[in-house]
C-alpha positions as CSV (number, residue, x, y, z in Angstrom):
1,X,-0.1,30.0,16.7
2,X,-0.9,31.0,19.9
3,X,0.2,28.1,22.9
4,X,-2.9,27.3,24.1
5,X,-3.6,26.7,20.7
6,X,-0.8,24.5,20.3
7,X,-1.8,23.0,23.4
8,X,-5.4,22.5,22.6
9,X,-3.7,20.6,18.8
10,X,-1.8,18.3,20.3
11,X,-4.2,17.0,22.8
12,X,-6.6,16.2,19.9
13,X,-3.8,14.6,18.0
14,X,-2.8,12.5,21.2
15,X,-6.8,11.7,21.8
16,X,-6.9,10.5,18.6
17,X,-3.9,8.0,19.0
18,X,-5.1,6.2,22.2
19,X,-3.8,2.7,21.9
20,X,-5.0,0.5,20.4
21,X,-5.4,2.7,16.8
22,X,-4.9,1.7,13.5
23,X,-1.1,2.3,12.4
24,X,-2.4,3.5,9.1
25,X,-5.4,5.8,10.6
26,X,-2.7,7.2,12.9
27,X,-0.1,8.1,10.7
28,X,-2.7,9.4,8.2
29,X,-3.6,11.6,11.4
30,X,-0.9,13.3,11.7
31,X,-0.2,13.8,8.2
32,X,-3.3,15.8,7.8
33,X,-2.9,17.6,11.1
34,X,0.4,18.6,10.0
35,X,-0.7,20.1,6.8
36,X,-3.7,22.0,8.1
37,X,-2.2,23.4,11.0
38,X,1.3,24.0,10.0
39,X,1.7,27.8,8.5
40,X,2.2,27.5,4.7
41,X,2.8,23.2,4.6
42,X,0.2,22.6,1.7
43,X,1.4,18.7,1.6
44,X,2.6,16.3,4.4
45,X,4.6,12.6,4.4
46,X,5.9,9.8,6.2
47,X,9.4,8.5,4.9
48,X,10.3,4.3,6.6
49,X,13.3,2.8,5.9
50,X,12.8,-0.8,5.4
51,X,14.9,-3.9,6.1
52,X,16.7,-3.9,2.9
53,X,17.7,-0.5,3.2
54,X,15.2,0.9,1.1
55,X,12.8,3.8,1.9
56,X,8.9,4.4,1.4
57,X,6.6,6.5,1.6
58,X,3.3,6.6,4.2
59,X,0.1,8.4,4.7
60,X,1.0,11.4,1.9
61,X,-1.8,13.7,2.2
62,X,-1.5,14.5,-2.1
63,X,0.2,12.8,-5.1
64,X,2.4,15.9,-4.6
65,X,3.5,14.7,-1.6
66,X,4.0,11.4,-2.9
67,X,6.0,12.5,-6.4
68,X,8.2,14.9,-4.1
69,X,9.3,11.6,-2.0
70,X,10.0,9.4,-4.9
71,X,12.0,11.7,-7.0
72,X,14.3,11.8,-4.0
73,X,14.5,8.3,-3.4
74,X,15.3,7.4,-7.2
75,X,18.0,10.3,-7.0
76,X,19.2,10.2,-3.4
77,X,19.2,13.3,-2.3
78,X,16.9,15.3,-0.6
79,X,15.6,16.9,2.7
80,X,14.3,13.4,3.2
81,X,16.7,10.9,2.3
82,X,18.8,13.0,4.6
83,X,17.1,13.1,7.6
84,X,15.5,9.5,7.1
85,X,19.3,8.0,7.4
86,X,20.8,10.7,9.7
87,X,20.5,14.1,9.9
88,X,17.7,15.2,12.5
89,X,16.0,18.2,11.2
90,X,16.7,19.4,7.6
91,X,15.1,22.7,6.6
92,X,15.0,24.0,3.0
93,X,13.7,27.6,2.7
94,X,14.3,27.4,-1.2
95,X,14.5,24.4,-3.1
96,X,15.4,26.1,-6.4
97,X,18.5,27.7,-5.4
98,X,19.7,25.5,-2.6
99,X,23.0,24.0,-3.3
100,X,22.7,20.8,-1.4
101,X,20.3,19.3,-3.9
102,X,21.7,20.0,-7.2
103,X,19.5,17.3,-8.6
104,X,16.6,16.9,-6.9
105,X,16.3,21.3,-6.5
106,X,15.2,21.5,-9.8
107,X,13.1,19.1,-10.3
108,X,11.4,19.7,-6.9
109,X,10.9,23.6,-8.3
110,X,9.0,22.4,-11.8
111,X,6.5,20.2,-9.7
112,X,6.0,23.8,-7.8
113,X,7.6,23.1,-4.2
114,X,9.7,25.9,-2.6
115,X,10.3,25.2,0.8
116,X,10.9,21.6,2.4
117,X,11.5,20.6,6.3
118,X,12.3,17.0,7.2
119,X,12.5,16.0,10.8
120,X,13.8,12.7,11.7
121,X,11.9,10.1,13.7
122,X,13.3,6.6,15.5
123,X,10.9,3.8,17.0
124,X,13.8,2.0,18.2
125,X,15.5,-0.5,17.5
126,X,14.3,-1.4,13.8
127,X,12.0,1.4,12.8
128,X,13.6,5.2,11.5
129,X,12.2,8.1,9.5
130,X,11.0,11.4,8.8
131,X,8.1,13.4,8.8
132,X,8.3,15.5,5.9
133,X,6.5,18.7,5.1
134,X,5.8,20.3,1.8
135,X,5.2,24.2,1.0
136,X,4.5,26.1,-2.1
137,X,6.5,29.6,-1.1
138,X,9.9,29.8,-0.2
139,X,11.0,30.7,3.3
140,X,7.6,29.5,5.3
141,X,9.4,27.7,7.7
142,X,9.8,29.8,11.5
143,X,10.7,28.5,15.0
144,X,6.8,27.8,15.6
145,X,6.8,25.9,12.5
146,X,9.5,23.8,13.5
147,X,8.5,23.6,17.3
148,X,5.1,22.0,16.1
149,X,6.9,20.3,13.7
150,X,8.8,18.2,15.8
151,X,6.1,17.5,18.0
152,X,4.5,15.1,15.2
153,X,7.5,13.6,14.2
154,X,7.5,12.5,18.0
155,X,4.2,11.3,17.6
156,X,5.2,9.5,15.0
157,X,7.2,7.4,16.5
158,X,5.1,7.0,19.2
159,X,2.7,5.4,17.4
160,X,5.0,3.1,15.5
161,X,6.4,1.9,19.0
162,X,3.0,1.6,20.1
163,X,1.9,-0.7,17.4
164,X,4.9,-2.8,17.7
165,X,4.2,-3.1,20.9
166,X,1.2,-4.2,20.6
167,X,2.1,-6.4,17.7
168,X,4.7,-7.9,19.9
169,X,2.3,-8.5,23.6
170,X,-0.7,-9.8,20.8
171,X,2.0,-12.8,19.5
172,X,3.3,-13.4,23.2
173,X,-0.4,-13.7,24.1
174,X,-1.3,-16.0,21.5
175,X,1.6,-18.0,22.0
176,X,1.0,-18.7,25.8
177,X,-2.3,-19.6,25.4
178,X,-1.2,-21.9,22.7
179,X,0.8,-24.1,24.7
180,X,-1.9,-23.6,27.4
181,X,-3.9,-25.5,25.1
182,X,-1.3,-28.1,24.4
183,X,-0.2,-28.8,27.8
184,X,-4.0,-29.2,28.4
185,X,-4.3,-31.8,25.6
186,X,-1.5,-34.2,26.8
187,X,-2.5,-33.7,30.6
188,X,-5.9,-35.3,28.9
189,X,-4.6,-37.4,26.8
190,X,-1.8,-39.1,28.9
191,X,-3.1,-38.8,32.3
192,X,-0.1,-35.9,33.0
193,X,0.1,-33.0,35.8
194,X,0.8,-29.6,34.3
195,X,4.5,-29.6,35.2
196,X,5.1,-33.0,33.2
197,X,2.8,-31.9,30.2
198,X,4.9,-28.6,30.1
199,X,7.9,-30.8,30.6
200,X,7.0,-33.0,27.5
201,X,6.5,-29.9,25.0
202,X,10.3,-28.8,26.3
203,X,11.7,-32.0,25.2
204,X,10.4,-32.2,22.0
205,X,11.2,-28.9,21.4
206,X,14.7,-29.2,22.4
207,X,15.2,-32.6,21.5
208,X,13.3,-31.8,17.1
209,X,15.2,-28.2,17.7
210,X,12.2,-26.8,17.1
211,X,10.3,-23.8,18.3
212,X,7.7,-24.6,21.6
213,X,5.3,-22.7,20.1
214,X,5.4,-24.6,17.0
215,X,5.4,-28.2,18.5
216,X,2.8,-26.9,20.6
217,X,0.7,-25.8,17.5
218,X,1.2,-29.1,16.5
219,X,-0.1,-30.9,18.8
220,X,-3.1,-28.5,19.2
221,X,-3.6,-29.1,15.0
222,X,-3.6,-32.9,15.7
223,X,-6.3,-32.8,18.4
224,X,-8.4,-31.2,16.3
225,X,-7.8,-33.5,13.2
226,X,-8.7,-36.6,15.5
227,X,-11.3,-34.6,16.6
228,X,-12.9,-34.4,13.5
C-alpha cells in the first residue's frame, strides 16, 4: 500500500471516530477497516480484559474471528492472550508449526487460520487489549502490515479513552447540575443564599457519610414527591 494511500485510510478511519461516536460503531470500524485493507487479514477482533481478570471479545468481523478468540481464552495461550496481558506485538506467520502454542496451533490450523498478529492496546489506567488479526495463508504478515497494524490498535485505544472520557465529563455534568438543583430547592425552601444552601448539602453529607451527590438527589426526589 502506497502512503498516500495509507494516509488517505486513516483519515477516513479518524473522520469516522470524531467524538462523540458510539464505542460499539467505532470499534466495529476499525475491525472492518482492518480486515479489508490489511493484505491477506480475512478476519479482525478486539480482545478487553475485564475487572476480574477475564478477557472478551469485541466487534469480530466473522464467527471465525470469534471461535479463534475463544479457543485461546479457554486454553490460555495464544497470540492474544499474550499480547492482551503483556507482550506488545505478537506475530505468528504459521500457526500450525509454531512452537509457542502447542495447544491452541492445532486447533487454530483445523478451523483453517495460518497466520495471526496481535498488537497490544492500553486506554489507561483500567482499560488493555489487543487488536487481533486473522489470515488464511501463512506468512502474510510484512512491515506495511504491521505499520498499518499498529495504527488501529492506537485507534483503539483512542476511542476507548475517548468514551471514558466522555462517560466520566457526562456523570460530572450531571452531578453538578444535580446539586445545582438542590441548593436551588433549600435556597427556596428555607429562605438560604447559595453559600449556606451549598453549606447545608456539605453537612449532611459529611455528617450521614454519605455521597453529596446522593443527598443532593435526595432532596431533589423529595421536592418532586411533595410536588406531586
Amino acid at each position: 500500500m502506497e502512503l498516500s494511500e495509507v494516509t488517505d485510510l486513516m483519515s477516513t478511519v479518524a473522520e469516522s471516530l470524531r467524538a462523540p461516536v458510539n464505542p460499539d460503531e467505532g470499534l466495529a470500524q476499525i475491525t472492518a477497516s482492518a480486515a479489508d485493507t490489511i493484505s491477506g487479514v480475512r478476519h479482525a477482533s478486539i480482545s478487553v480484559t475485564t475487572k476480574d481478570g477475564s478477557i472478551r471479545t469485541l466487534a469480530p468481523t466473522s464467527s471465525l474471528a470469534v471461535a479463534a478468540d475463544e479457543l485461546q481464552y479457554e486454553l490460555g495461550e495464544g497470540p492474544c492472550v499474550r499480547a492482551a496481558l503483556g507482550e506488545p506485538v505478537v506475530r505468528v506467520d504459521d500457526i500450525a508449526t509454531d512452537t509457542r502454542w502447542p495447544l491452541y496451533g492445532p486447533k487454530a490450523a483445523a478451523l483453517g487460520l495460518r497466520a495471526q498478529l496481535s498488537f497490544q492496546f492500553r486506554a489507561d489506567p483500567d482499560v488493555r487489549g489487543a487488536l487481533n488479526l486473522y489470515a488464511d495463508e501463512p506468512d502474510v504478515f510484512d512491515a506495511d502490515a504491521q505499520f498499518i497494524a499498529a495504527m488501529f490498535a492506537d485507534w483503539t485505544a483512542v476511542l476507548l479513552g475517548w468514551h471514558k472520557q466522555e462517560v466520566s465529563l457526562s456523570e460530572a455534568l450531571e452531578t453538578r447540575n444535580l446539586i445545582g438543583t438542590a441548593i436551588g430547592i433549600l435556597m427556596e425552601r428555607y429562605k438560604l443564599d447559595h453559600d449556606r444552601a451549598f453549606a447545608f448539602l456539605v453537612r449532611l453529607s459529611s455528617s450521614g457519610n454519605v455521597k453529596l451527590r446522593d443527598i443532593a438527589a435526595g432532596v431533589v426526589a423529595d421536592a418532586r414527591k411533595n410536588a406531586e
